[in-house]
KOLTI-639625 format. One record per residue (C-alpha): residue number from 1; residue in three letters; z, y, x. Coordinates in steps of 0.1 Angstrom, whole numbers, plus 5000, padded with zeros to 4 digits. Example, Ala and Ser with C-alpha at 12.3 -4.5 7.8 and 13.67 -1.06 7.14 Angstrom:
2
+------+------+------+------+------+
! resi ! resn !   zz !   yy !   xx !
+------+------+------+------+------+
!    1 !  ALA ! 5078 ! 4955 ! 5123 !
!    2 !  SER ! 5071 ! 4989 ! 5137 !
+------+------+------+------+------+
***
This chain:
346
+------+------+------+------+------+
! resi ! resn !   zz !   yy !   xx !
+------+------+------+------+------+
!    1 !  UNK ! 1662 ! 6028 ! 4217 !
!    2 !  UNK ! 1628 ! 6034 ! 4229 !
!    3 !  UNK ! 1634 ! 6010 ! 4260 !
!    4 !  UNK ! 1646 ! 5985 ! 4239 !
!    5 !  UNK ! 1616 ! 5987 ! 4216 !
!    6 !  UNK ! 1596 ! 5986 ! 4245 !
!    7 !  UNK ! 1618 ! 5952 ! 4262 !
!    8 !  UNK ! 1611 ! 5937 ! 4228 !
!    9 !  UNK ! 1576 ! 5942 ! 4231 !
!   10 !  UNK ! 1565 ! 5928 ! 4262 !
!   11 !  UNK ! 1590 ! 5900 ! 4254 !
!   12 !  UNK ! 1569 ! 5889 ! 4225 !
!   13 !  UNK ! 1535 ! 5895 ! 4252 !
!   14 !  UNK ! 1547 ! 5866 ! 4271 !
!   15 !  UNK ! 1535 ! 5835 ! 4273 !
!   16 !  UNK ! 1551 ! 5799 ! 4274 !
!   17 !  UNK ! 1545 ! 5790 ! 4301 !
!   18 !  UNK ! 1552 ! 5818 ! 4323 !
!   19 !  UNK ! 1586 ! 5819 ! 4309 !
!   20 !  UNK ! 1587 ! 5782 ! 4319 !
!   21 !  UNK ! 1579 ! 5793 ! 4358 !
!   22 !  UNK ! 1602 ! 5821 ! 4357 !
!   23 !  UNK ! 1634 ! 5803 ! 4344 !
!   24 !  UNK ! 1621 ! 5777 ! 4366 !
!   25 !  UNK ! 1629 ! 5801 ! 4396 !
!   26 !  UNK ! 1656 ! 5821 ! 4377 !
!   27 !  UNK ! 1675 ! 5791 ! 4378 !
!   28 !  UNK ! 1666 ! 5777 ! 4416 !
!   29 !  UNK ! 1681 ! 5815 ! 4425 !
!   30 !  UNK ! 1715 ! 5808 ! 4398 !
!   31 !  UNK ! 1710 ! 5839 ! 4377 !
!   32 !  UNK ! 1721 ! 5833 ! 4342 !
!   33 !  UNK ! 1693 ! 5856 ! 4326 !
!   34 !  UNK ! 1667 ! 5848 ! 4302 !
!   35 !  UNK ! 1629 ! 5846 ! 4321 !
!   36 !  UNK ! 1614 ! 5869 ! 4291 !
!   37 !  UNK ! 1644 ! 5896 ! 4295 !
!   38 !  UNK ! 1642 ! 5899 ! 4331 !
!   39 !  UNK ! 1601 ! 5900 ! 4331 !
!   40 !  UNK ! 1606 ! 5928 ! 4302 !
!   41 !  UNK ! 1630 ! 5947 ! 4323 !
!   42 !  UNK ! 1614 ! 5945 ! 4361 !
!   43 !  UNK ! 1581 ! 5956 ! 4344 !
!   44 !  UNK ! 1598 ! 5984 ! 4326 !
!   45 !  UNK ! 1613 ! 5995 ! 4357 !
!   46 !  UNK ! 1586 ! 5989 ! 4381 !
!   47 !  UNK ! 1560 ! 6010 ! 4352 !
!   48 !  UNK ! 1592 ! 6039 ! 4355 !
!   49 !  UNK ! 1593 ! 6037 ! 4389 !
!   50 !  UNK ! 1549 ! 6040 ! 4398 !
!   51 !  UNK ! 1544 ! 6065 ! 4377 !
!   52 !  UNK ! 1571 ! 6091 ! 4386 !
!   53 !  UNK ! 1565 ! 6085 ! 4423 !
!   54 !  UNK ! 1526 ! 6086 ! 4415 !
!   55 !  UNK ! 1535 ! 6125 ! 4399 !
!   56 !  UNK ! 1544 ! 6134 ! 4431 !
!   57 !  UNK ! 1512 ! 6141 ! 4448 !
!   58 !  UNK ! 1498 ! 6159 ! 4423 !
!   59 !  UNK ! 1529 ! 6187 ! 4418 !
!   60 !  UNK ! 1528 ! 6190 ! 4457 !
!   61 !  UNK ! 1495 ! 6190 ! 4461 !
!   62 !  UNK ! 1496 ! 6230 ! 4480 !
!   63 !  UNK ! 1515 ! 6215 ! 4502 !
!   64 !  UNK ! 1497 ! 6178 ! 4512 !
!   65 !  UNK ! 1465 ! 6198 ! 4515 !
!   66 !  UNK ! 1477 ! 6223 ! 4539 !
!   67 !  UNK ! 1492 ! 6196 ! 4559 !
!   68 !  UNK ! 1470 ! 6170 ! 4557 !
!   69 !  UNK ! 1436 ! 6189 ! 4566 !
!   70 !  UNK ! 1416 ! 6156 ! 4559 !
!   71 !  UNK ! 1421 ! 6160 ! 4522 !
!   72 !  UNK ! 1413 ! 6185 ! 4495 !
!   73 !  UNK ! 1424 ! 6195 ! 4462 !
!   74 !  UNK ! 1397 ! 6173 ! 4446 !
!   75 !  UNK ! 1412 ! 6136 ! 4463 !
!   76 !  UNK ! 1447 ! 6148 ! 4449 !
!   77 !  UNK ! 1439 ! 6132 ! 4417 !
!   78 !  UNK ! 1427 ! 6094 ! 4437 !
!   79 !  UNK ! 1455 ! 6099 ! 4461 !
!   80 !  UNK ! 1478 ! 6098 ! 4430 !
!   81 !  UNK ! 1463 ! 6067 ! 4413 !
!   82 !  UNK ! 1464 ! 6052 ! 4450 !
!   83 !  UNK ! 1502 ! 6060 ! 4448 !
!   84 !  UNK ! 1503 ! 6045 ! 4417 !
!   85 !  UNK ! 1488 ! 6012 ! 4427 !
!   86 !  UNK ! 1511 ! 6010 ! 4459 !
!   87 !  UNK ! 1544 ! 6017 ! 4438 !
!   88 !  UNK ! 1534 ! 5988 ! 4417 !
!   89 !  UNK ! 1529 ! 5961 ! 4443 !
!   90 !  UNK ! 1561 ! 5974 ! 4461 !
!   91 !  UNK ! 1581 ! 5970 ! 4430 !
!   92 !  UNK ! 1565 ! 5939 ! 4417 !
!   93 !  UNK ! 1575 ! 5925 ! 4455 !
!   94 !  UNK ! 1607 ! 5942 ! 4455 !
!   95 !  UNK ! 1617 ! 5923 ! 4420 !
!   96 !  UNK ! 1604 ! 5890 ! 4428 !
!   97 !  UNK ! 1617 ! 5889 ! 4469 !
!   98 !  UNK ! 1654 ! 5898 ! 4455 !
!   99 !  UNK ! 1650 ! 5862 ! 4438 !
!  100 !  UNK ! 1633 ! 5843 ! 4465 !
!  101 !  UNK ! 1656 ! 5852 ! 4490 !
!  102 !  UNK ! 1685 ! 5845 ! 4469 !
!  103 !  UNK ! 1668 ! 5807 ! 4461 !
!  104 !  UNK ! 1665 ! 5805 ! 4503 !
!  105 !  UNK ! 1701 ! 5816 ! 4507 !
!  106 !  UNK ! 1713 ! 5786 ! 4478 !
!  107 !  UNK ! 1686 ! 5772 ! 4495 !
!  108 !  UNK ! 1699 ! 5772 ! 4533 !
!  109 !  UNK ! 1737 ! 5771 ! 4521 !
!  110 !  UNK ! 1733 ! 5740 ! 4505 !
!  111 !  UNK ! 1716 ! 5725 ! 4538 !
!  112 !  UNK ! 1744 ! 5731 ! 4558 !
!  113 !  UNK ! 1773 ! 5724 ! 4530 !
!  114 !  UNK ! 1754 ! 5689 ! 4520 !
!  115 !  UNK ! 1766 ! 5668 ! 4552 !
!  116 !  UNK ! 1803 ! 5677 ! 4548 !
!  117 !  UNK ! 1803 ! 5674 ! 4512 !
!  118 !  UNK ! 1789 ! 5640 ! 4515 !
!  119 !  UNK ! 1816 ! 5630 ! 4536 !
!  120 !  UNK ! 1844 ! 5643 ! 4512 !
!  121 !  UNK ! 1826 ! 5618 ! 4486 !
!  122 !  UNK ! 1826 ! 5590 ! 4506 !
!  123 !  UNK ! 1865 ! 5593 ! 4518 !
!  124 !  UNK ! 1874 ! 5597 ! 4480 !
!  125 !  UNK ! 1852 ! 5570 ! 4471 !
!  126 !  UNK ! 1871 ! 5551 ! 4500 !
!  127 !  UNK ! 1906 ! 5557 ! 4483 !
!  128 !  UNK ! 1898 ! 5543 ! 4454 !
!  129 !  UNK ! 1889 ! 5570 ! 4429 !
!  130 !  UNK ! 1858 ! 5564 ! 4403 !
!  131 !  UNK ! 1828 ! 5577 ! 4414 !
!  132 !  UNK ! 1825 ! 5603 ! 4388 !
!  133 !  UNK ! 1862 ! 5617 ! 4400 !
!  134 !  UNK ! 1853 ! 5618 ! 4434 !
!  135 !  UNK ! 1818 ! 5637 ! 4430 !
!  136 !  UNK ! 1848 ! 5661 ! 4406 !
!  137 !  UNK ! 1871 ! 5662 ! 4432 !
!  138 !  UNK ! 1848 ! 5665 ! 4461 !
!  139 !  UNK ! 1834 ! 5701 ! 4448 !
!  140 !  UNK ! 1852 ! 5725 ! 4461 !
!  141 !  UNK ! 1847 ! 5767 ! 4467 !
!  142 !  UNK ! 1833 ! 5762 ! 4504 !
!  143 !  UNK ! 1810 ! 5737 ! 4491 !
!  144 !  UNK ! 1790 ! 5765 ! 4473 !
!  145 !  UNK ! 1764 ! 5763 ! 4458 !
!  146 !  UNK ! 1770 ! 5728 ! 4453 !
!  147 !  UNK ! 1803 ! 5731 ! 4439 !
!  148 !  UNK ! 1793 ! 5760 ! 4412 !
!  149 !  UNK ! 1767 ! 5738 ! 4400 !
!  150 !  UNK ! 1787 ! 5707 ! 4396 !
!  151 !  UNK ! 1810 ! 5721 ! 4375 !
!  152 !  UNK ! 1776 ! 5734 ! 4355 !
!  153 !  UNK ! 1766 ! 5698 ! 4354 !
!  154 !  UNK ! 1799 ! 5677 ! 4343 !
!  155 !  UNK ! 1799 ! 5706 ! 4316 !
!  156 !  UNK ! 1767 ! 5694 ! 4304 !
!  157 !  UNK ! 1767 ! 5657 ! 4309 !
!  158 !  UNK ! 1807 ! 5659 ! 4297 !
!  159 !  UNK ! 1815 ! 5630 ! 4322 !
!  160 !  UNK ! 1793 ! 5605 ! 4310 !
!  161 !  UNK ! 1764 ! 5603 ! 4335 !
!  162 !  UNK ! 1765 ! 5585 ! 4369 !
!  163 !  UNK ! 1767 ! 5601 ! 4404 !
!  164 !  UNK ! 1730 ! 5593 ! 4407 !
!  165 !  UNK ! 1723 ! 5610 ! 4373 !
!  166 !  UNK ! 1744 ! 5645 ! 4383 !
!  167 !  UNK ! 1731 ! 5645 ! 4415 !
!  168 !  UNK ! 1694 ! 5646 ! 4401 !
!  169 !  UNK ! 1707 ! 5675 ! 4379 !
!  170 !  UNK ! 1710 ! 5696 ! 4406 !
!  171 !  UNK ! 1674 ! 5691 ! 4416 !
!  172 !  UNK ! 1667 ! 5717 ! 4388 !
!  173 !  UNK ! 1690 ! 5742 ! 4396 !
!  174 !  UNK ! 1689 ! 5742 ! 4439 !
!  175 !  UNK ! 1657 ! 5740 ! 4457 !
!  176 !  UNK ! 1666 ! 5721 ! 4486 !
!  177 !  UNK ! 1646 ! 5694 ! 4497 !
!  178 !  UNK ! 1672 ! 5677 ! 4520 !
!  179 !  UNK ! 1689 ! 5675 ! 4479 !
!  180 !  UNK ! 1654 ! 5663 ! 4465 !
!  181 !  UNK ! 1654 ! 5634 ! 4491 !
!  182 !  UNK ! 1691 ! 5623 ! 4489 !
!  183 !  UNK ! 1691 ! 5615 ! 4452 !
!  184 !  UNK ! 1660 ! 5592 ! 4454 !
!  185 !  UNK ! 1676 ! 5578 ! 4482 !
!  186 !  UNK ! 1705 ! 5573 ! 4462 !
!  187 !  UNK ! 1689 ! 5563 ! 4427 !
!  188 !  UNK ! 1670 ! 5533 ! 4447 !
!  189 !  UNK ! 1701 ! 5523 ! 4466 !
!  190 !  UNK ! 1720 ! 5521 ! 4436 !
!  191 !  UNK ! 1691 ! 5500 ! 4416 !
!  192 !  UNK ! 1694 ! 5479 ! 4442 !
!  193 !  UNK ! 1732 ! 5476 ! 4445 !
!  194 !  UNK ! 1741 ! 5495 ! 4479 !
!  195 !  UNK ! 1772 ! 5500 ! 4487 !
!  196 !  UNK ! 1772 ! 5536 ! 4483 !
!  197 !  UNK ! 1805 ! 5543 ! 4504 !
!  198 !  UNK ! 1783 ! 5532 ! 4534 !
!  199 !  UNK ! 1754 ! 5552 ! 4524 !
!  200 !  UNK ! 1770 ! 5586 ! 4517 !
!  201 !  UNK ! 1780 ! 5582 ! 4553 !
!  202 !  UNK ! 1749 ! 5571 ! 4568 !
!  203 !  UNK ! 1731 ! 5603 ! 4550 !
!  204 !  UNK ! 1759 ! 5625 ! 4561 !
!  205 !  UNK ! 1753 ! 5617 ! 4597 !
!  206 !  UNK ! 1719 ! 5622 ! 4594 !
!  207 !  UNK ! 1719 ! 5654 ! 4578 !
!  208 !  UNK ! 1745 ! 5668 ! 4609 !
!  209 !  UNK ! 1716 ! 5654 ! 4631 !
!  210 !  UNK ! 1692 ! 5673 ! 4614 !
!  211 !  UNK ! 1707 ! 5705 ! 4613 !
!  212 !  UNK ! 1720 ! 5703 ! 4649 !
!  213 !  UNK ! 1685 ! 5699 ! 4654 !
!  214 !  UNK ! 1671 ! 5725 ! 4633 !
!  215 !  UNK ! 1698 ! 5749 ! 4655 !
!  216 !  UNK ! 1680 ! 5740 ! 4688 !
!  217 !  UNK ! 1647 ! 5752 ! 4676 !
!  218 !  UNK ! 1657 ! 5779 ! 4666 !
!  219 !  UNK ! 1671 ! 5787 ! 4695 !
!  220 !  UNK ! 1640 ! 5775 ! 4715 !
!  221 !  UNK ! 1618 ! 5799 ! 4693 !
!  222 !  UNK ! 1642 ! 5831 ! 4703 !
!  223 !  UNK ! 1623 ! 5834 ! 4735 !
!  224 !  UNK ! 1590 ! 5839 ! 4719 !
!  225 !  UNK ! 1610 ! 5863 ! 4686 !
!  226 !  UNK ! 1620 ! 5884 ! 4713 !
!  227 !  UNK ! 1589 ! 5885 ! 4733 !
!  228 !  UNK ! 1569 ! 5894 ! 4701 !
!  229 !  UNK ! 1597 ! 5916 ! 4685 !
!  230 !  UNK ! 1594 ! 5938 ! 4724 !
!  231 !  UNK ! 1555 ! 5940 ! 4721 !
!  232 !  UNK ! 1558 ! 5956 ! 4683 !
!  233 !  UNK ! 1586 ! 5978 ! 4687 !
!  234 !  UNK ! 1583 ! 5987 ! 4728 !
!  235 !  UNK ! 1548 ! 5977 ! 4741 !
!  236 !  UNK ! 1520 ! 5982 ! 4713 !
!  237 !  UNK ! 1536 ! 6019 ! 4701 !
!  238 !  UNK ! 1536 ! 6029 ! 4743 !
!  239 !  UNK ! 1503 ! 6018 ! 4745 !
!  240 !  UNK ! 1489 ! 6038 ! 4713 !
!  241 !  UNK ! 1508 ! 6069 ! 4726 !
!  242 !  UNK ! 1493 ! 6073 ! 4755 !
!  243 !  UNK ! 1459 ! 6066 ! 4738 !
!  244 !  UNK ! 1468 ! 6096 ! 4717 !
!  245 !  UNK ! 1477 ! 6120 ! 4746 !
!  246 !  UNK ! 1447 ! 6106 ! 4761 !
!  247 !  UNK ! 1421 ! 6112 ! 4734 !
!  248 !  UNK ! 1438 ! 6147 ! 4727 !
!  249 !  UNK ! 1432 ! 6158 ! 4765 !
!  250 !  UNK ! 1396 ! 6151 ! 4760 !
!  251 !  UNK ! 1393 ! 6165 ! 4731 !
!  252 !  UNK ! 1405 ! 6196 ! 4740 !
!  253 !  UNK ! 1388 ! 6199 ! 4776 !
!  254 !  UNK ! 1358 ! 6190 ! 4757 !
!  255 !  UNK ! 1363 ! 6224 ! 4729 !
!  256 !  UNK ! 1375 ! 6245 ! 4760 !
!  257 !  UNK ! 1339 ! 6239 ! 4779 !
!  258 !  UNK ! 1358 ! 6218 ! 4806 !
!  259 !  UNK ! 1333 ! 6190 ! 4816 !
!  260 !  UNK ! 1310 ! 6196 ! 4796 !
!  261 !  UNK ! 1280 ! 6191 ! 4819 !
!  262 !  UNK ! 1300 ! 6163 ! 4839 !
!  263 !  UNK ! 1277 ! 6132 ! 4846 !
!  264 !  UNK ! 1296 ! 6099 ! 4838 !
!  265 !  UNK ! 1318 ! 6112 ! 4815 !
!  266 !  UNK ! 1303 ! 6096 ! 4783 !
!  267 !  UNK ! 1335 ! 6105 ! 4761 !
!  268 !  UNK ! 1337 ! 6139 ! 4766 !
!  269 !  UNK ! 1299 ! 6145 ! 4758 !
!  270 !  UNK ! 1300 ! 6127 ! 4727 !
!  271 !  UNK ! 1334 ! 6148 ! 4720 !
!  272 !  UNK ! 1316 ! 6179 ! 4725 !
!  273 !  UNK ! 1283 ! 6171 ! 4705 !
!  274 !  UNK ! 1299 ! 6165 ! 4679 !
!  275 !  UNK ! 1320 ! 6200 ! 4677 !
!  276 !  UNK ! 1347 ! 6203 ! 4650 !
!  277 !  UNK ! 1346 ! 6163 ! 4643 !
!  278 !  UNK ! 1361 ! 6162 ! 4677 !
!  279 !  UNK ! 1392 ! 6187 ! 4666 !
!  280 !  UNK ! 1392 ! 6161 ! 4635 !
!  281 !  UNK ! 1398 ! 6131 ! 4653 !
!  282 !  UNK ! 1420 ! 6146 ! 4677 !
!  283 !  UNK ! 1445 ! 6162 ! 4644 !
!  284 !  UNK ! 1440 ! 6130 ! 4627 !
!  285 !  UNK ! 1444 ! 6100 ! 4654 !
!  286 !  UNK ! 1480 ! 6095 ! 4647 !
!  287 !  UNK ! 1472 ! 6082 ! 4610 !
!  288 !  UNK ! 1447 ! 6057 ! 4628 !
!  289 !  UNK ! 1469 ! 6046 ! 4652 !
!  290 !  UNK ! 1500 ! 6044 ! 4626 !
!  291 !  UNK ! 1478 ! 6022 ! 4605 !
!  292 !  UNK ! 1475 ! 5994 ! 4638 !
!  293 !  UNK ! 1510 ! 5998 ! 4644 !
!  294 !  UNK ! 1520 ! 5990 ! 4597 !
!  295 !  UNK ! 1494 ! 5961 ! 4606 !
!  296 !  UNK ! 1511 ! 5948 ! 4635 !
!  297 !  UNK ! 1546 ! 5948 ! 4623 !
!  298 !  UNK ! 1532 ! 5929 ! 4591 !
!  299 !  UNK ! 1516 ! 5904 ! 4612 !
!  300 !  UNK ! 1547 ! 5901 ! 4632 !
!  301 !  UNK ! 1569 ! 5897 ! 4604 !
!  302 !  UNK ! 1554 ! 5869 ! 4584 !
!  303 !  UNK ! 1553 ! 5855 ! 4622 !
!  304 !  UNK ! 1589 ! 5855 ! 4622 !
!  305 !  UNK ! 1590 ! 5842 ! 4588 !
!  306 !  UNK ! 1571 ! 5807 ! 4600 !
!  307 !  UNK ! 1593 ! 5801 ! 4634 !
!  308 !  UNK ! 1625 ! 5805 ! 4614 !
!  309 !  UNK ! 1625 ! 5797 ! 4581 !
!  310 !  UNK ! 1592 ! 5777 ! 4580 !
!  311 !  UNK ! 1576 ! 5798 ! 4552 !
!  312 !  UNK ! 1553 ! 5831 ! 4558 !
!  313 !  UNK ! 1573 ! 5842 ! 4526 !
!  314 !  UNK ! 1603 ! 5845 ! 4545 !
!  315 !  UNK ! 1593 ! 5870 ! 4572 !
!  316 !  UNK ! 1591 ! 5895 ! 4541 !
!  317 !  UNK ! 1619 ! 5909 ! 4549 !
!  318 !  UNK ! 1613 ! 5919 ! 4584 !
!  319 !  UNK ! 1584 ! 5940 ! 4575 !
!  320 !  UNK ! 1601 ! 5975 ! 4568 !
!  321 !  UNK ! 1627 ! 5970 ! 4596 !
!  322 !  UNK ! 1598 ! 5963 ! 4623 !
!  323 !  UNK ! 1575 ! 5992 ! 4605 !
!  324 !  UNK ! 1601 ! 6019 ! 4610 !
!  325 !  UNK ! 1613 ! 6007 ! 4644 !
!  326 !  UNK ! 1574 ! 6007 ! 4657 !
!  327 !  UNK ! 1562 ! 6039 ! 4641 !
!  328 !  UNK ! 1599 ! 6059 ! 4652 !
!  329 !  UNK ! 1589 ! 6044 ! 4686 !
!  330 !  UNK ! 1555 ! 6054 ! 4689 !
!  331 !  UNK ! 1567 ! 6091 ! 4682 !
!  332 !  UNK ! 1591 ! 6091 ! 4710 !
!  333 !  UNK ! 1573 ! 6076 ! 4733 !
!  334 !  UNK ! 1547 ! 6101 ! 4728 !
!  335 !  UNK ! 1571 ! 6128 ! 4736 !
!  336 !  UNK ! 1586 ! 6109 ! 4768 !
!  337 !  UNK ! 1549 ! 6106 ! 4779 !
!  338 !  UNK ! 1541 ! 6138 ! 4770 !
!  339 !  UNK ! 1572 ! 6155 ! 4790 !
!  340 !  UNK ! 1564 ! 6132 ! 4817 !
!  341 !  UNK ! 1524 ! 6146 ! 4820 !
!  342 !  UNK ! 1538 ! 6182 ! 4819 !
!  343 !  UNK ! 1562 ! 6180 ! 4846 !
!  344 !  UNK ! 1535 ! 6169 ! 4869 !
!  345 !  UNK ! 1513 ! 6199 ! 4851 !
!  346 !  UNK ! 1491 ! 6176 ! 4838 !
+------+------+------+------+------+
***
């Protein structure tokens, strides 16, 4: 009852046109849900969601403290509202990525289904059926998600609008532009009396063309995935470990005495004169050097996201994959090397 109260109120919060954008987008992804309903809901969820995992810090607070020396019982309190903020922007994200990568999946389906369906049109359209029957006939299951929204389309037109006219219909319900530029293709051709047997093949052949071509730079770019993917997850974490093992060794000859009136050793001295801020940074450099490695993997990702799908939007979904393979990697490899300096009593 009360979250129903609550759906009802944001419901009536929301503007016009932001339910325009978001059915705009609701219906490029093929959800059958109504823009104010799933706003109301994601921000109920997302609000649920923040503010339990924001709790968190504050009921464990003994225990963050104690293992987290650089904080005190007094930051609990901004650590919590900085918890808070974080579990609304991952939610937020979380909400509106589940759509965008379902409008890139209609999205890529219907790139690769177009040429094919095309070419069932034009055959049918060679037989002799109508144009209407054909474009009926022609959409079948593996043609998704073309075929889902044609039969959408004939039940709203009820067979009275022309090829040209369904075909435009679907503008508002796929985002494809390869879609976008075939029906203004079409609607000029047929203004100016084309014979549109010819030109569904001629558009099928060149959207085969196109995707064949697509395939080969993707497969040109691999080199360079690969190349970056080996730096975040292999070479960047190495480097920062042994940085760590490095810093800690001075450190700690620095607290022991060790070098301490060594001439040319500038990091040591300035690790000594500054006494217990030393021991900090030494306790503390794996946060530093786990921050680089969260900011590399994002940088990667949305790398990714240009070379393959063309957007920065769509490397989105690399980031936690690359985050947990580069941090997990840093930690191991700091034990390898570690082991490694031992055996040579280092």
């Amino acid at each position: 009852m009360v979250l129903r109260f609550l759906q009802e109120l944001i419901e009536n919060k929301i503007s016009v046109e932001r339910r325009v954008q978001v059915k705009k987008m609701l219906d490029f992804a093929g959800l059958e849900i109504k823009p104010e309903e799933w706003i109301a809901k994601n921000t109920i969820y997302t609000l649920f969601f923040s503010i339990v995992i924001a709790i968190l810090p504050l009921i464990f607070q003994e225990i963050i403290v104690t293992n987290l020396p650089f904080l005190s019982y007094s930051t609990i309190p901004y650590l919590s509202l900085l918890v808070f903020v974080l579990m609304i922007i991952l939610s937020a994200s979380n909400a509106y990525f589940s759509v965008y990568y379902k409008i890139v999946d209609r999205r890529v389906r219907t790139k690769k289904n177009l040429p094919e369906f095309l070419s069932v049109v034009s055959m049918n359209l060679e037989s002799g059926m109508e144009p209407l029957s054909a474009l009926s006939v022609s959409s079948r299951s593996e043609f998704a998600p073309i075929s889902d929204e044609m039969k959408k389309v004939r039940s709203l037109t009820l067979g009275h609008a022309s090829v040209s006219e369904q075909l435009s219909l679907l503008r508002s319900r796929i985002d494809s532009h390869e879609l976008n530029a075939l029906v203004s293709i079409i609607e000029r051709a047929t203004k100016a009396g084309g014979d549109l047997i010819i030109l569904l093949r001629s558009l099928s052949a060149d959207l085969r063309i196109a995707n064949e071509l697509d395939e080969e730079l993707k497969t040109a770019t691999q080199g360079y995935v690969y190349f970056i993917s080996f730096l975040i997850i292999v070479g960047i974490p190495l480097l920062l470990s042994v940085s760590s093992i490095f810093v800690s060794m001075i450190v700690a000859s620095g607290i022991g005495g060790i070098g301490v009136e060594s001439e040319g050793i500038l990091p040591v001295g300035m690790f000594v004169s500054q006494g217990e801020e030393a021991k900090f940074i030494s306790e503390n450099i794996n946060f530093v050097f786990i921050f680089l490695l969260i900011v590399s993997s994002v940088s990667a990702s949305l790398m990714f996201g240009t070379l393959w799908g063309g957007e920065i939007r769509q490397g989105a979904k690399y980031i936690p994959i690359l985050i947990i393979l580069s941090i997990s990697s840093y930690f191991i490899l700091k034990n390898i090397v570690f082991g490694i300096l031992q055996s040579f009593g280092l």
